[in-house]
C-alpha positions, 0 to 999 in steps of 0.5 A, a space after each residue: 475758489 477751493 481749486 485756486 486755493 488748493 492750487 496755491 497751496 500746492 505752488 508754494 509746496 513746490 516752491 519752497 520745499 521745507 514748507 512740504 516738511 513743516 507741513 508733515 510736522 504740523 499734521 504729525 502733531 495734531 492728528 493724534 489730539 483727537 478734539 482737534 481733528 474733530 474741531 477742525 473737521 467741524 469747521 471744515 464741513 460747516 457744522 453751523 448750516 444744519 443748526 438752522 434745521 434743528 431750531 425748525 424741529 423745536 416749535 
């Protein structure tokens, strides 16, 4: 599924160029905003699956 994804994305890069350059506008102004990086980084690696770990460390 990444790979159909990643796919896709990089289809409608090569299809329609100005999106390559709207994409470097959006990732130029959101990597200096350091808490969206680390939010979107945090949704990206599934924050939410070692939750469960640490609710096992609290009996």
């Amino acid at each position: 599924m990444k790979w159909l994804l990643l796919g896709a994305l990089l289809g409608l890069l090569l299809a329609f160029p100005p999106l390559l350059a709207l994409l470097a506008v959006v990732v130029a102004a959101v990597l200096p905003k350091p808490l969206a990086v680390a939010f979107g980084l945090g949704l990206g690696l599934g924050v939410r699956p070692s939750l469960r770990g640490m609710r096992r460390w609290a009996r």
